[in-house]
Each structure stands twice: as structure tokens, then as C-alpha cells.
C-alpha positions as CSV (number, residue, x, y, z in Angstrom):
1,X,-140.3,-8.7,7.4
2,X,-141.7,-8.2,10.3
3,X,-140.8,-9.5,14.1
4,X,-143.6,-11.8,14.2
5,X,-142.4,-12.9,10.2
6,X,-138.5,-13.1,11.4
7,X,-139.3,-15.1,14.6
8,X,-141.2,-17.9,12.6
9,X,-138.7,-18.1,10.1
10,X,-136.0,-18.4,12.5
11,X,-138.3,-21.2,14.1
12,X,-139.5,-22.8,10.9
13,X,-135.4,-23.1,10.0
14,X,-134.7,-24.3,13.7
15,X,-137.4,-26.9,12.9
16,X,-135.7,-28.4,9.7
17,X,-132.3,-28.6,11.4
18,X,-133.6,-30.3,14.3
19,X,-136.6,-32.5,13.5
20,X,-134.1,-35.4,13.6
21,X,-133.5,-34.9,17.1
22,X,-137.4,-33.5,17.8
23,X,-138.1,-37.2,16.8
24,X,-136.4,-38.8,19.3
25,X,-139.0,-37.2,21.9
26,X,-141.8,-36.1,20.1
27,X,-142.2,-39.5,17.2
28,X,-145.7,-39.4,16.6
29,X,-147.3,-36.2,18.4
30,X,-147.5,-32.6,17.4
31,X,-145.4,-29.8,18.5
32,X,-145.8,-26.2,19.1
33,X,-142.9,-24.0,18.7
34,X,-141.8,-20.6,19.8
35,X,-138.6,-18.9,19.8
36,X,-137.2,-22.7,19.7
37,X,-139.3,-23.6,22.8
38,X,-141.4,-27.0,21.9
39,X,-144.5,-27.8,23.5
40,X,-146.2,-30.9,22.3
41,X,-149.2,-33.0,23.0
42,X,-151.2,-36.0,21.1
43,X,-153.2,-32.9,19.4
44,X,-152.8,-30.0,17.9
45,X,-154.9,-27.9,20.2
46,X,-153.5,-29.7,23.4
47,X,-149.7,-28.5,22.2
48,X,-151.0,-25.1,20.8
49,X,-152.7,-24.8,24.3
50,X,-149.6,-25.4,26.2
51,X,-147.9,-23.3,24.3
52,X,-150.0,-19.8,24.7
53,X,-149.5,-20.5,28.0
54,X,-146.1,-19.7,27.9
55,X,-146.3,-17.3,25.1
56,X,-150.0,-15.5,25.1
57,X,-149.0,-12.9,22.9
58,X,-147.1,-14.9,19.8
59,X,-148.6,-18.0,17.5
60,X,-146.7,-21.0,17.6
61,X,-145.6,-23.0,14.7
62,X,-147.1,-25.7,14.4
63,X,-145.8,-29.2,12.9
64,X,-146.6,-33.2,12.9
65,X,-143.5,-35.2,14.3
66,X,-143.1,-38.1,12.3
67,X,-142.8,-41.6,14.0
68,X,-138.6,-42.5,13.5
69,X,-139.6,-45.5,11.1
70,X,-141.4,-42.7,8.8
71,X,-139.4,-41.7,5.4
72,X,-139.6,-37.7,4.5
73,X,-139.2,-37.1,1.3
């Protein structure tokens, strides 16, 4: 694999584990992550925005955050 591979599977991971806790401040926007750094907004493009800011040179993950009353299945 290569860095760019490792980095979002080690964030993709880091998401599962933690979306629990991601909903408790995120419910209901989009997040943006990077080497476990979340960035979120009400859009994708307003979190994938803030997040090249801080990271110009890597793609963030991006993911939906349910609300807390949402089931996952």
C-alpha cells in the first residue's frame, strides 16, 4: 500500500471506532478527516474546504454523521 493508501485506512478504521463519539459533535453534518483531524461543516465541500486548509497536499475522508436518534445497520 501506499502512504496515501495506509493513512486512509488508518483514518477510515479511526472513523468506525469513534463515530459514536464523532456523533456527539458532529449529529447531522459531514466531516472531513485526516490523520484523525475532523473538520466538519453542513456540506461536504464547506468540511472538505476546511480541511485542505490544513492539509493542501492529502484528500480527506470524507463521511455523513448520522443524527444520534439514526440506527446503522
Amino acid at each position: 500500500m501506499v502512504p496515501q493508501q495506509k493513512r486512509k485506512h488508518s483514518d477510515f478504521n479511526w472513523l468506525n471506532k469513534n463515530m459514536h463519539k464523532l456523533q456527539n459533535s458532529y449529529a447531522g453534518k459531514v466531516i472531513a478527516v485526516v490523520n484523525k483531524t475532523v473538520s466538519a461543516g453542513k456540506t461536504a465541500l464547506e468540511a472538505y474546504n476546511k480541511s485542505k486548509k490544513l492539509f493542501p497536499f492529502q484528500e480527506p475522508l470524507m463521511s455523513a454523521v448520522p443524527s444520534k436518534d439514526c440506527l446503522l445497520l
